[in-house]
N, CA, C and O of each residue as an XYZ file, in Angstrom:
872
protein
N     -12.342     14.673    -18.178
C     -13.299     13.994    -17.282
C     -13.473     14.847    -16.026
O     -12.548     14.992    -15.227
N     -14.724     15.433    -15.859
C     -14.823     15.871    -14.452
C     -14.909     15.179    -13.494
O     -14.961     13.949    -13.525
N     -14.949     16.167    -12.092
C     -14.903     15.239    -11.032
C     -16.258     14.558    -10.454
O     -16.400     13.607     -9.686
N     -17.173     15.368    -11.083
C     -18.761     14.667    -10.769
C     -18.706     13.012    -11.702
O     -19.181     11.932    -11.353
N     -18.068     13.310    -12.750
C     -18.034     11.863    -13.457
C     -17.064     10.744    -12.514
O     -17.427      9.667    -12.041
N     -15.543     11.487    -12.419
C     -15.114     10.525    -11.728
C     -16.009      9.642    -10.691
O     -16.502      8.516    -10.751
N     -15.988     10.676     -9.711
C     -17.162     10.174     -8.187
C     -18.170      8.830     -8.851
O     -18.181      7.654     -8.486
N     -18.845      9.390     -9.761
C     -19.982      7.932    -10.232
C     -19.172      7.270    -10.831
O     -19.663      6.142    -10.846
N     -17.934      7.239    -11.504
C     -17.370      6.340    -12.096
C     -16.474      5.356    -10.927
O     -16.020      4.284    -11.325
N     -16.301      5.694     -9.786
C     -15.619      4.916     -8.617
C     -16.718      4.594     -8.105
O     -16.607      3.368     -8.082
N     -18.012      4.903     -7.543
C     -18.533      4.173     -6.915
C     -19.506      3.041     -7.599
O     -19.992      2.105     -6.963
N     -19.722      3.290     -9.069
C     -19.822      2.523     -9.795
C     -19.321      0.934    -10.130
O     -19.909     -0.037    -10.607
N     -17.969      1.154     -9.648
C     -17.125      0.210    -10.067
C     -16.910      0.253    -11.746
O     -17.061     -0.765    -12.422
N     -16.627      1.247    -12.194
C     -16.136      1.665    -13.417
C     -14.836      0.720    -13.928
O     -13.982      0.437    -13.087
N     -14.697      0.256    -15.252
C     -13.481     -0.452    -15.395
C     -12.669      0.373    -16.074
O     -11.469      0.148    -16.235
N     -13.441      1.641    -16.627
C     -12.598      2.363    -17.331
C     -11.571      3.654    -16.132
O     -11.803      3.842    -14.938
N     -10.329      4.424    -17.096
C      -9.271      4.258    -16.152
C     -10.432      5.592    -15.167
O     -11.599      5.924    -15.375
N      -9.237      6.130    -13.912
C      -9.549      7.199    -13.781
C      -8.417      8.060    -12.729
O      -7.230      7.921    -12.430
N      -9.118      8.662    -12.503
C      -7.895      9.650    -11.443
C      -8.922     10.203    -10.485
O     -10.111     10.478    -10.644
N      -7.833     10.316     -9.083
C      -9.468     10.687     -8.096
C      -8.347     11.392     -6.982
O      -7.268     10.822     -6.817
N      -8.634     12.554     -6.292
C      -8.577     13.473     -5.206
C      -8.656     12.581     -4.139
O      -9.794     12.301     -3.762
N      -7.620     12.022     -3.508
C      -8.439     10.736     -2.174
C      -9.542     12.113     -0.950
O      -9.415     13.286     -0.599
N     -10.278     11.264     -0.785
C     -10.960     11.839      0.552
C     -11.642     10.544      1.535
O     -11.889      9.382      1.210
N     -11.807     11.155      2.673
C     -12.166      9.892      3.916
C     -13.839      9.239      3.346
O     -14.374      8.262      3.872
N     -14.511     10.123      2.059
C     -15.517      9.688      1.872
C     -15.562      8.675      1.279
O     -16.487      7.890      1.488
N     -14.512      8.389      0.312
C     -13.899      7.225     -0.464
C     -13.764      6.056      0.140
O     -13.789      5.008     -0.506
N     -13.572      6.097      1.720
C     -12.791      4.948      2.096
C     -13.341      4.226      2.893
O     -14.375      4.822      3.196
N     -13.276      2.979      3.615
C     -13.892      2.289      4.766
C     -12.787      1.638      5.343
O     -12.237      0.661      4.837
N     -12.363      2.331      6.711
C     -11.661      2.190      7.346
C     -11.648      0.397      8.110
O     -12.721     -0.072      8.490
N     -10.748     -0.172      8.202
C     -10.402     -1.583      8.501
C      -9.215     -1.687      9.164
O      -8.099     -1.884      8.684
N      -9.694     -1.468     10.865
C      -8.746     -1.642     11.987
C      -7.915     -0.300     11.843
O      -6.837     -0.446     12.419
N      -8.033      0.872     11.312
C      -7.901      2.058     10.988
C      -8.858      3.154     11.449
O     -10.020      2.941     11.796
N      -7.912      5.056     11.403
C      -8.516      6.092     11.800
C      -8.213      6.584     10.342
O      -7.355      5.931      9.750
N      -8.690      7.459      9.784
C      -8.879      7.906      8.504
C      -8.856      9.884      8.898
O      -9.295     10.306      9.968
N      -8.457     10.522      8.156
C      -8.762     11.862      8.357
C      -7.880     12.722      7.088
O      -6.814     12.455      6.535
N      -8.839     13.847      6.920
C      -7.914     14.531      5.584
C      -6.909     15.196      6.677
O      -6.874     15.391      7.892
N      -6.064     15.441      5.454
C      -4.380     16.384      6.416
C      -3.932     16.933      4.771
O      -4.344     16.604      3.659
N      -2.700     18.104      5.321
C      -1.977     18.451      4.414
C      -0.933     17.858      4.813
O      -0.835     17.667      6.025
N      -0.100     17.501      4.121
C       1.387     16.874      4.570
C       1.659     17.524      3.541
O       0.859     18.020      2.748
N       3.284     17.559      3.501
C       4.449     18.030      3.268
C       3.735     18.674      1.689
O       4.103     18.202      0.614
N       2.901     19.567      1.757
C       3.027     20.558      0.311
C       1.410     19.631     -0.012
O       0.638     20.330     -0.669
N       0.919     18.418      0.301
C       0.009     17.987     -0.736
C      -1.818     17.725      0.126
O      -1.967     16.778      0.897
N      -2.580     18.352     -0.073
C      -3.935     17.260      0.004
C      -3.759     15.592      0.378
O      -3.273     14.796     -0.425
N      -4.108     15.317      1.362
C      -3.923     14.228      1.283
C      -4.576     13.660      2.552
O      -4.895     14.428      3.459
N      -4.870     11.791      2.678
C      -5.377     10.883      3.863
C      -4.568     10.706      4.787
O      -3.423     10.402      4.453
N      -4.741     10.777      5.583
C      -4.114     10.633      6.839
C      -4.334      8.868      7.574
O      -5.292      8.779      8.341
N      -3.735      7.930      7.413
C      -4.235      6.745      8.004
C      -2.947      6.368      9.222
O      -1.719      6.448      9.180
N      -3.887      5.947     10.235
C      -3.018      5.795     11.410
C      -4.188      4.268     12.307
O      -5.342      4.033     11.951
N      -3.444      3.501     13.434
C      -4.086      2.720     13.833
C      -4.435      3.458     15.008
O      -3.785      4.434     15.382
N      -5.793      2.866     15.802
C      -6.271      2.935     16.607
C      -5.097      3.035     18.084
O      -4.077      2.346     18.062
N      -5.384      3.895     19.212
C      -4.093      3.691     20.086
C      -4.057      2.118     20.473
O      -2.930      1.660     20.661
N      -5.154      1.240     20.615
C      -4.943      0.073     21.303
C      -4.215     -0.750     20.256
O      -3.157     -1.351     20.445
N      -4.827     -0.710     19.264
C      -3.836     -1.331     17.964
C      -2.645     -1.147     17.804
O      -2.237     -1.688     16.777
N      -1.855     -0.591     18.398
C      -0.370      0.460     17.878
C       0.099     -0.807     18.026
O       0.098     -1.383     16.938
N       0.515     -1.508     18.955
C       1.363     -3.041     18.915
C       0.958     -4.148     18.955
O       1.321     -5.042     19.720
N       0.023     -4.193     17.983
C      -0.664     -5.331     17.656
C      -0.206     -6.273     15.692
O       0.505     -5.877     14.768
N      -0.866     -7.274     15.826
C      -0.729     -7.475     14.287
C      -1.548     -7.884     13.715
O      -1.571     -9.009     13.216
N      -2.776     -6.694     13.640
C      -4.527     -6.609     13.326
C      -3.747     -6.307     11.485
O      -2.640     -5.769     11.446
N      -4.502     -6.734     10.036
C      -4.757     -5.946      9.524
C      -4.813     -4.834      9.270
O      -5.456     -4.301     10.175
N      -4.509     -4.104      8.536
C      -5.040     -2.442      8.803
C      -4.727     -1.940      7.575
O      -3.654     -1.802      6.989
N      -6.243     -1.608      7.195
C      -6.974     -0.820      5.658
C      -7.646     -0.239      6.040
O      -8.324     -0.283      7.067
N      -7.489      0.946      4.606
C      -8.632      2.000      4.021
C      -9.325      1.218      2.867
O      -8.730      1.451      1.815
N     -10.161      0.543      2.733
C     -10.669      0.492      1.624
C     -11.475      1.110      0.695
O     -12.601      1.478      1.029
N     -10.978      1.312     -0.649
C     -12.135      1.893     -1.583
C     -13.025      0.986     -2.010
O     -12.816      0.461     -3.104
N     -13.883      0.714     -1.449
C     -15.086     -0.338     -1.477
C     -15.453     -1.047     -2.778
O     -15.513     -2.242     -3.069
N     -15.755      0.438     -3.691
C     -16.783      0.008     -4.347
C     -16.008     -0.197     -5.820
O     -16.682     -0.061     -6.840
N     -14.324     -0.585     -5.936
C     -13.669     -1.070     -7.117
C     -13.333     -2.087     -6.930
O     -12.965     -2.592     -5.869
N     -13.442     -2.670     -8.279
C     -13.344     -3.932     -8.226
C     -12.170     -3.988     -9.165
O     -12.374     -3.700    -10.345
N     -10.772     -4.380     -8.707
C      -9.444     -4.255     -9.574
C      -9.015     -5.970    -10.156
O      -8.686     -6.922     -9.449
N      -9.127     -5.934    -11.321
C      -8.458     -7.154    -11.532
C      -7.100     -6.851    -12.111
O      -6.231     -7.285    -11.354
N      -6.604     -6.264    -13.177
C      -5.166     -6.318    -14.413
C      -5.335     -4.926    -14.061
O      -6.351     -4.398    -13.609
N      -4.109     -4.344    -14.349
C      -3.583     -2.814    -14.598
C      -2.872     -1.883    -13.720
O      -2.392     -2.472    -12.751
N      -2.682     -0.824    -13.735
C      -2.179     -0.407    -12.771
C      -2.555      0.867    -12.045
O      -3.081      1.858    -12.551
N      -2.175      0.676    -10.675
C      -2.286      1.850     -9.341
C      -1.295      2.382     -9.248
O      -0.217      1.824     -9.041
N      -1.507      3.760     -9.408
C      -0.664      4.728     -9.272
C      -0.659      5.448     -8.208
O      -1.620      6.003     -8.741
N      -0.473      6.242     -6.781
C      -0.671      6.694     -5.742
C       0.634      7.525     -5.247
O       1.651      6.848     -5.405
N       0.880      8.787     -4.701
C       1.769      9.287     -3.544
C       1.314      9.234     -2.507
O       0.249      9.745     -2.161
N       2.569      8.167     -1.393
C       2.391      7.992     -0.495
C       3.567      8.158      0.349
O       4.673      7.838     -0.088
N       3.388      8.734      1.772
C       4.796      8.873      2.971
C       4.373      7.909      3.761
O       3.216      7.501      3.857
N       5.285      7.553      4.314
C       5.491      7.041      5.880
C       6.382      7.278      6.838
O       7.606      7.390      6.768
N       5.464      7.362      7.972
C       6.540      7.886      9.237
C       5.953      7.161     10.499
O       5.068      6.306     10.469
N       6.610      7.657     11.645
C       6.272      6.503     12.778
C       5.377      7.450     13.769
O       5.611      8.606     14.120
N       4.342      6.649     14.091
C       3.765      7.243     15.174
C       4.275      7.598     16.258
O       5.450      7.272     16.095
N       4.200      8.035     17.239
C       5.077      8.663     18.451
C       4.990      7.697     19.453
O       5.902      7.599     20.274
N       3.971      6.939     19.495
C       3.646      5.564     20.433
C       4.102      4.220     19.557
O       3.505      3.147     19.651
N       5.195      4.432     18.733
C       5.762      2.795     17.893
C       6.178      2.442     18.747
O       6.403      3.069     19.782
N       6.466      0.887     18.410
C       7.548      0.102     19.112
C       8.682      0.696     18.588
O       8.806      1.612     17.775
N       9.690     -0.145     19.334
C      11.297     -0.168     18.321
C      11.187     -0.766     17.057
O      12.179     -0.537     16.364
N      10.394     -1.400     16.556
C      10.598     -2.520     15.648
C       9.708     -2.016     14.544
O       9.545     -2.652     13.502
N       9.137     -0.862     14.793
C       7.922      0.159     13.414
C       9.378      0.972     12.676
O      10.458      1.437     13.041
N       8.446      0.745     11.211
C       9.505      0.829     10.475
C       8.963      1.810      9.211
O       9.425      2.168      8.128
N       7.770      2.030      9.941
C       6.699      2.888      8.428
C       6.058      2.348      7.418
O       5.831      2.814      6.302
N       5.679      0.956      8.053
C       5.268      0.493      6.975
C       3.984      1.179      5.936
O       2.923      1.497      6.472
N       4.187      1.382      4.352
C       3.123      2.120      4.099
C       3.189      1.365      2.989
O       4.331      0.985      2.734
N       2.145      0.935      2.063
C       1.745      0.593      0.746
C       0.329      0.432      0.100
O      -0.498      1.204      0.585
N      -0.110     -0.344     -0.822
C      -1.176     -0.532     -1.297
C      -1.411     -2.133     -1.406
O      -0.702     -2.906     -2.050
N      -2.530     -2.460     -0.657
C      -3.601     -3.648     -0.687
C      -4.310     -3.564     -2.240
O      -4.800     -2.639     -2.889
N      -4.114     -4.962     -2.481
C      -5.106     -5.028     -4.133
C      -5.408     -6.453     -3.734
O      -4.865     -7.262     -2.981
N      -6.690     -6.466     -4.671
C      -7.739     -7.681     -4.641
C      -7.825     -8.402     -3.137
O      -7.395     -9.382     -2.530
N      -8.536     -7.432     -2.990
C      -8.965     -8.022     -1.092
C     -10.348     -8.533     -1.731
O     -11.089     -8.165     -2.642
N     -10.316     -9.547     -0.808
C     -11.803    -10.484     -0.918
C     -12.711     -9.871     -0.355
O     -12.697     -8.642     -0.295
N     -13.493    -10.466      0.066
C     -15.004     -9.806      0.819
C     -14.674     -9.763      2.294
O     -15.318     -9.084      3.095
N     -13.616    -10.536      2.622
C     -12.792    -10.637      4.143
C     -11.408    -10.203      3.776
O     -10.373    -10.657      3.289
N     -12.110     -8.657      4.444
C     -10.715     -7.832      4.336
C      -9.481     -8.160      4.807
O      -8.451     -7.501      4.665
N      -9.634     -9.356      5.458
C      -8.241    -10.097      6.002
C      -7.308    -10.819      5.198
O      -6.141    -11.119      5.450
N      -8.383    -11.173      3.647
C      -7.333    -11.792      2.686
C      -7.486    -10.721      1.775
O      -8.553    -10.177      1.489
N      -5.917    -10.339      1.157
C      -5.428     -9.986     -0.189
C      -4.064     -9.975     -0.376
O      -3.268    -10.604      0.322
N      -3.758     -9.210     -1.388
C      -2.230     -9.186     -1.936
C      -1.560     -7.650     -1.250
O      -2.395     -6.784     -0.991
N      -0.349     -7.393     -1.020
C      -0.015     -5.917     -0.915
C       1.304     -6.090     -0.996
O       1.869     -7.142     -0.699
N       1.963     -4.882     -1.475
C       3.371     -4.999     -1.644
C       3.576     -3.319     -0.941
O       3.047     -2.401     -1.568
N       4.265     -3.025      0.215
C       4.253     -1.901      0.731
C       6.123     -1.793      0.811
O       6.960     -2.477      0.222
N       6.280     -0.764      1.686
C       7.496     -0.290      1.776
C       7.469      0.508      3.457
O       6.627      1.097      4.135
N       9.274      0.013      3.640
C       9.601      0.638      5.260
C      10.635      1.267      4.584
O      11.613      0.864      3.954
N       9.897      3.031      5.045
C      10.838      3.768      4.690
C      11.747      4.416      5.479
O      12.123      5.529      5.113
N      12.291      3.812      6.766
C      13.044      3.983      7.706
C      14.362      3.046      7.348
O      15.431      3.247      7.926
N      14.167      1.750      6.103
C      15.142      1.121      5.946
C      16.247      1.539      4.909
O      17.443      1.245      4.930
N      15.310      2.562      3.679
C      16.051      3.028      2.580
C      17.739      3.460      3.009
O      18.692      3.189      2.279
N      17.854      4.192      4.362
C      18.823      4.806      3.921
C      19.880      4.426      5.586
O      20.816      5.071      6.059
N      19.162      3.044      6.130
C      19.581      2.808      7.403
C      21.367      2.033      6.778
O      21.704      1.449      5.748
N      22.223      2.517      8.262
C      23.536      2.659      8.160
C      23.550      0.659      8.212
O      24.666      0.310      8.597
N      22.981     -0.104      8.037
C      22.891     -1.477      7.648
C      22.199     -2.261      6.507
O      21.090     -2.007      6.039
N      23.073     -3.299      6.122
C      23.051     -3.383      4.439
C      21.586     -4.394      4.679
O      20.597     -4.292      3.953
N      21.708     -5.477      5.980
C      20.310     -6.573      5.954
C      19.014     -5.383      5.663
O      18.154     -5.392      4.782
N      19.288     -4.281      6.891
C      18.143     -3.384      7.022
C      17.540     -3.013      5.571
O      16.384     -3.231      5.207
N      18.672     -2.345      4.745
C      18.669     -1.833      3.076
C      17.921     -2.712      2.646
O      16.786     -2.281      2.443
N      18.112     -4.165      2.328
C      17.740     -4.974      1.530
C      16.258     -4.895      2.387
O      15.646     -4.483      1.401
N      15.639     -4.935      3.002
C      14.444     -4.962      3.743
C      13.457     -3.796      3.467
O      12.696     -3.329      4.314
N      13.575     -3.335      2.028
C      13.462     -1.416      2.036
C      11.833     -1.833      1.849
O      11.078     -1.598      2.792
N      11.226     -2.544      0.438
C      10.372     -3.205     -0.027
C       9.749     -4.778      0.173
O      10.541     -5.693     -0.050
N       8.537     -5.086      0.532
C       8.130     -6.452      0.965
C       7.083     -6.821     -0.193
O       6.318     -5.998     -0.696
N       7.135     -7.765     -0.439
C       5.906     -8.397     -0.911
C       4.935     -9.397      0.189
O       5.269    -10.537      0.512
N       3.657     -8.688      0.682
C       2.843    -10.355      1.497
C       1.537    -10.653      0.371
O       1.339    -10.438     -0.825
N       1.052    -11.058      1.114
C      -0.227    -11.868      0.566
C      -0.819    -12.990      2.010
O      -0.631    -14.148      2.381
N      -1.744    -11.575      2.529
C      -2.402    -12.412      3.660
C      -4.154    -13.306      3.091
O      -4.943    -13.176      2.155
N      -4.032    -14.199      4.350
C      -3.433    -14.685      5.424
C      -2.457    -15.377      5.276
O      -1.491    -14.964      5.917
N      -2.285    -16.271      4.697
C      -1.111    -17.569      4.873
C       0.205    -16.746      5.050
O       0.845    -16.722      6.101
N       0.641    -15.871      3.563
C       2.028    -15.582      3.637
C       1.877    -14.234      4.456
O       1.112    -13.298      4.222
N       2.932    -14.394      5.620
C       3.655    -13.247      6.192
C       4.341    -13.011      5.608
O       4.623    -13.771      4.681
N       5.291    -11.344      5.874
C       6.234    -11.151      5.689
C       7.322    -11.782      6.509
O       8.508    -11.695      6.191
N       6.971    -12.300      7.374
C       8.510    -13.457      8.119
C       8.144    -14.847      7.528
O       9.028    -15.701      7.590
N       6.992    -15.174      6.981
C       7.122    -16.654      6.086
C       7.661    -16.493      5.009
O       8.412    -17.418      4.704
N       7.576    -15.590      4.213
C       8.404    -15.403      2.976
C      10.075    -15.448      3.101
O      10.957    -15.977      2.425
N      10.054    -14.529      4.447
C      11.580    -14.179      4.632
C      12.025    -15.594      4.816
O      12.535    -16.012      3.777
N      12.007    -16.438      5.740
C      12.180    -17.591      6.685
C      11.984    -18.740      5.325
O      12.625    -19.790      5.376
N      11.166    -18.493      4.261
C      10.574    -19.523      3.648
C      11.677    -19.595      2.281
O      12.126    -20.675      1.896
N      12.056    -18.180      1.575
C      12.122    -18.206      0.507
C      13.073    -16.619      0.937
O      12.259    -15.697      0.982
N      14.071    -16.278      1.149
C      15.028    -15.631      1.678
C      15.486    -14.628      0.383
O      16.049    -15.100     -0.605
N      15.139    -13.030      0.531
C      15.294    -12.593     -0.547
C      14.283    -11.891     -1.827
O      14.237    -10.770     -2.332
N      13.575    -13.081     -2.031
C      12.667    -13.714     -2.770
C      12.011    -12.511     -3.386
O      12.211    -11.937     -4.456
N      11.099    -12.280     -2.318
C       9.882    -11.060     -1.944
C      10.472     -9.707     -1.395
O       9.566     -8.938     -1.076
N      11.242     -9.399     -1.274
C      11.723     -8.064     -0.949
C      13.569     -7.641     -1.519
O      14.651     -8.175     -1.761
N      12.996     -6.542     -1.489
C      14.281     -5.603     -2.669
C      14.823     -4.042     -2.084
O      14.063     -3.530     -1.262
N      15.403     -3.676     -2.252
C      15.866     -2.261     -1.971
C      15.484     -1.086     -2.480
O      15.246     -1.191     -3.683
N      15.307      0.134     -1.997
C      14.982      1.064     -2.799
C      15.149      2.493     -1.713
O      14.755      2.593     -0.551
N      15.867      3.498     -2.551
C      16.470      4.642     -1.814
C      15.273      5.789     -1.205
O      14.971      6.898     -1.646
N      14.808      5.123     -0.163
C      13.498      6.258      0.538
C      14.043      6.680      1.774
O      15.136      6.594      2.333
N      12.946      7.158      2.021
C      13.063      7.850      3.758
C      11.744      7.989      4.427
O      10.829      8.073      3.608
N      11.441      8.030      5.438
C      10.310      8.247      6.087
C      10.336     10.394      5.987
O      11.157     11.295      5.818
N       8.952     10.234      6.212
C       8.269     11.474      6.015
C       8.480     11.846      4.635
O       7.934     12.860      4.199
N       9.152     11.191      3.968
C       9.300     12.244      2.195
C       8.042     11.210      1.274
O       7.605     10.071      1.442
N       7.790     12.283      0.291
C       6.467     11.701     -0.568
C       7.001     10.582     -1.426
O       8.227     10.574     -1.531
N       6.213      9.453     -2.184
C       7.210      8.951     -2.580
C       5.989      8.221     -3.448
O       4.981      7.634     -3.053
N       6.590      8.554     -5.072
C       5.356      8.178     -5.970
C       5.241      6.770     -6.109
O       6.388      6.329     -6.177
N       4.257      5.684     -6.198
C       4.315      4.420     -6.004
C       3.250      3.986     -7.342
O       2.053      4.225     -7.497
N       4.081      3.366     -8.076
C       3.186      2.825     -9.229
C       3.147      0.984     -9.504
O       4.085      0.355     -9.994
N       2.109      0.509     -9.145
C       1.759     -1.299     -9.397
C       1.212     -1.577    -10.512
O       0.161     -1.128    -10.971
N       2.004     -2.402    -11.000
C       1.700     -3.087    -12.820
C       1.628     -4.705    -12.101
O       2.471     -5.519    -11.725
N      -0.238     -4.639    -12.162
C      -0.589     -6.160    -12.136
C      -1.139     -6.717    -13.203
O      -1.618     -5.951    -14.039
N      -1.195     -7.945    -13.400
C      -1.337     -9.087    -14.639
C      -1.289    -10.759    -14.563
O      -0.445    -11.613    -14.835
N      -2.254    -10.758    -14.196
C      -2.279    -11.990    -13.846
C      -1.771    -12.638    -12.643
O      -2.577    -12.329    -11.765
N      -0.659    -13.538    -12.024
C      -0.142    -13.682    -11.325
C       0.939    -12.573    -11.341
O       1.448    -12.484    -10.224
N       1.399    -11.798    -12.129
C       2.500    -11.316    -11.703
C       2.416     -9.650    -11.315
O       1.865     -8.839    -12.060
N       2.889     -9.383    -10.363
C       3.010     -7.692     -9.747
C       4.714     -7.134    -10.282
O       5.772     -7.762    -10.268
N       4.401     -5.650    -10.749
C       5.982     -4.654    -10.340
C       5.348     -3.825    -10.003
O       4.237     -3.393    -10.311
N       6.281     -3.513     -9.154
C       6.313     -2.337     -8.374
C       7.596     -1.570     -8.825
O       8.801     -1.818     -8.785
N       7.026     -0.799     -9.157
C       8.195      1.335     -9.442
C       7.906      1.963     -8.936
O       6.736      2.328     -8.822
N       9.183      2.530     -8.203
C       9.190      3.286     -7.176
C      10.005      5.250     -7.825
O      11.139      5.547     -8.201
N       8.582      6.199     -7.639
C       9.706      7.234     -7.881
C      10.435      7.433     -9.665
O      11.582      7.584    -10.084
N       9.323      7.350    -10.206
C       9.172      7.040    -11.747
C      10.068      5.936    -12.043
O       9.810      5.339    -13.088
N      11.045      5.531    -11.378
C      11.824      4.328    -11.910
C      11.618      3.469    -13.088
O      10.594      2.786    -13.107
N      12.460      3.403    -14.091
C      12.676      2.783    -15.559
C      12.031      0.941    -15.785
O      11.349      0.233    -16.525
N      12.981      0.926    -14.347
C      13.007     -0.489    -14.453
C      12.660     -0.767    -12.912
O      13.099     -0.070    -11.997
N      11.815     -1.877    -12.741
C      10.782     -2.388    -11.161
C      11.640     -2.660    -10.275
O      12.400     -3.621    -10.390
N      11.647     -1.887     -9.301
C      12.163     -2.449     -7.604
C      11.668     -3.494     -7.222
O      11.889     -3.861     -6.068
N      10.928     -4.198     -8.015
C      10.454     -5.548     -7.057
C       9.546     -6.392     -8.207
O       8.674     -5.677     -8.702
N       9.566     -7.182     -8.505
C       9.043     -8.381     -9.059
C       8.134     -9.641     -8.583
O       8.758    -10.547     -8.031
N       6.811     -9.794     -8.724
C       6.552    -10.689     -7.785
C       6.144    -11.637     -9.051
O       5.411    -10.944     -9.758
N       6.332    -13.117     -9.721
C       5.634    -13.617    -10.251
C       4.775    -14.496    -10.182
O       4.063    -14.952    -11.077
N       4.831    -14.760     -9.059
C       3.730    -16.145     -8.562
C       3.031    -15.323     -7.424
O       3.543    -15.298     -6.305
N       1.565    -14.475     -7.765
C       1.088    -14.077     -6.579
C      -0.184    -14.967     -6.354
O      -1.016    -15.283     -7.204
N      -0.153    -15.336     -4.904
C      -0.192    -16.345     -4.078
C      -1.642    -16.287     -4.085
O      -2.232    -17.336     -3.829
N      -2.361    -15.180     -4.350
C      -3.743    -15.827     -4.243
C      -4.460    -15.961     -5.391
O      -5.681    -16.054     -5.269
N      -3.789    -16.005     -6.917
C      -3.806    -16.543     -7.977
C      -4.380    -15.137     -9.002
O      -4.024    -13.994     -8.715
N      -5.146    -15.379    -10.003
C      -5.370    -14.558    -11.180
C      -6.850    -14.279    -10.856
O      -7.789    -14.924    -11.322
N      -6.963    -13.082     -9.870
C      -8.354    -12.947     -9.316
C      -8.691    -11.474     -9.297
O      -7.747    -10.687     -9.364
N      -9.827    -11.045     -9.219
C     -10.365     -9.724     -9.150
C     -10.577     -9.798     -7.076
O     -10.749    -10.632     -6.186
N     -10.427     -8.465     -7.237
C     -10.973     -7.458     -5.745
C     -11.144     -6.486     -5.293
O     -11.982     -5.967     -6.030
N     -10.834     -5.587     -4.262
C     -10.783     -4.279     -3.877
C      -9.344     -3.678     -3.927
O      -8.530     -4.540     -4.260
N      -8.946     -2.800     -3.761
C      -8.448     -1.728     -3.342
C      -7.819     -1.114     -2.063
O      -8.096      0.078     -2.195
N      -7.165     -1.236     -0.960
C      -6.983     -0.339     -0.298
C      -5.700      0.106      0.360
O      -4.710     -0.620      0.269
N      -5.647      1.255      1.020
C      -4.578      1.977      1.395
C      -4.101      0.985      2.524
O      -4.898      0.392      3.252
N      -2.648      0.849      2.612
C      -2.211     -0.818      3.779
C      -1.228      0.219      4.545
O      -0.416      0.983      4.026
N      -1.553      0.020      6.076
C      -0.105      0.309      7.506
C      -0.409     -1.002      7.678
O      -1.144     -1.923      7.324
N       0.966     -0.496      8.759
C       1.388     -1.673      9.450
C       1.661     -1.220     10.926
O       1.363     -0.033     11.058
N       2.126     -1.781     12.052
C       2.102     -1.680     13.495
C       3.141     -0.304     13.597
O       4.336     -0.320     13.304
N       2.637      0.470     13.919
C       3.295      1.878     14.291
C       3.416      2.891     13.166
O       4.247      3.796     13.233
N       2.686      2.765     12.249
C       2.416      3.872     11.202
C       1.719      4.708     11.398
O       0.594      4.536     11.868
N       2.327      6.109     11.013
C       1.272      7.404     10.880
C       1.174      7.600      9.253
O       1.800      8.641      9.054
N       0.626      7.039      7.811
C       0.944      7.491      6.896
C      -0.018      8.179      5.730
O      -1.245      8.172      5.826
N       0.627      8.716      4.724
C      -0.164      9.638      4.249
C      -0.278      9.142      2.500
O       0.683      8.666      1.897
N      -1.633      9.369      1.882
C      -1.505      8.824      0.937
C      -2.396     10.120      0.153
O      -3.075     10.940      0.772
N      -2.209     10.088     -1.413
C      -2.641     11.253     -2.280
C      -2.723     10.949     -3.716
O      -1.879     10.173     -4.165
N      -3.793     11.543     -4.670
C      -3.769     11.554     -5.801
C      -3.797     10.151     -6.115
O      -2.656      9.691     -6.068
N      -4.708      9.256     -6.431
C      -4.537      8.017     -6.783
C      -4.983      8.098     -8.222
O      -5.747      8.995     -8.581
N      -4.397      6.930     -9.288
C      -5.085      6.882    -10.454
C      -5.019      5.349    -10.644
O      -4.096      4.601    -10.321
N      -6.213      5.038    -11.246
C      -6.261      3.621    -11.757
C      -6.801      3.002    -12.864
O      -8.007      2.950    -13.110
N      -5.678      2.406    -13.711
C      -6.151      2.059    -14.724
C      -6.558      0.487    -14.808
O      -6.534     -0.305    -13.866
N      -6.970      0.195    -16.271
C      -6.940     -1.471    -16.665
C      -6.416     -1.404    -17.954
O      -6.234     -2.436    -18.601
């Protein structure tokens, strides 16, 4: 498949699979700055928040607009590291948004703080991977609600690449981290039910992160 096919096959909203080169042309930035970069060896997006945004708790997507994802899976390399203006409390958050509505404020995402993988505390460890699903569920309603539940461990670090693959199906998400055999994280009841949407690249308050090579199947 060339890349002139890919291109019409993403903005198409193609259901068949594909593989795509990320670029800022792909994307529509949401409470986000967008820019190509090389990081550590690869081609790749650069997504960071706005300076006034840095300590805020806006949303914040790249969206690939024009897919419409219901079942299958996203494949992506992605880093995270902290902007130089974080709080204490930025942690890198970096992952992938799926089935965002037409209000980019609701969807599903299961991301990762990769400042927790390898922190000298075991609560921190267990905090490596989150599952939300905005608006309703935060990640402190889940925690506070259902303790555990939605988040799992997994051996990362900030600034290192880190391959991220999502197997969705219906209500239920895994997430594998780093070719992993068997899923770092399990979600089976996702909260905004058995629905189609968009796509996009997810920070969180004090992220500089980098994302590359995406593929997506059904």
């Amino acid at each position: 498949m060339n890349r002139q096919f890919l291109i019409v096959a993403l903005f198409l909203g193609a259901t068949s699979s594909f593989a795509q080169d990320l670029n800022v042309d792909l994307l529509t930035p949401f409470n986000t700055i967008v820019e190509e970069a090389l990081f550590e060896g690869k081609q790749a997006v650069k997504v960071q928040e706005p300076i006034e945004l840095l300590r805020t708790n806006e949303d914040n997507l790249a969206i690939l607009s024009d897919i419409e994802f219901h079942n299958g899976e996203i494949e992506i390399w992605l880093a995270g590291t902290l902007n130089a203006e974080a709080a204490e409390s930025a942690r890198g958050f970096t992952g992938v948004a799926f089935r965002i509505a037409d209000d980019p404020t609701e969807y599903e995402a299961i991301y990762v703080r990769p400042t927790n993988g390898r922190a000298d505390d075991q609560q921190r460890r267990n905090h490596s991977i989150q599952y939300i699903s905005h608006p309703e569920y935060t990640w402190n309603k889940l925690r506070n609600e259902t303790p555990s539940k939605y988040e799992s461990y997994a051996d990362i670090s900030p600034g290192e690449w880190i391959k991220y693959r999502l197997v969705v199906e219906g209500e239920r998400a895994e997430l594998y981290l780093n070719d992993a055999e068997q899923p770092n994280l399990i979600v089976k009841d996702l909260k905004l039910g058995d629905r189609s949407g968009r796509i996009g690249l997810w920070i969180d308050s004090g992220t500089t992160a980098y994302f590359s090579d995406i593929k997506v199947s059904d």
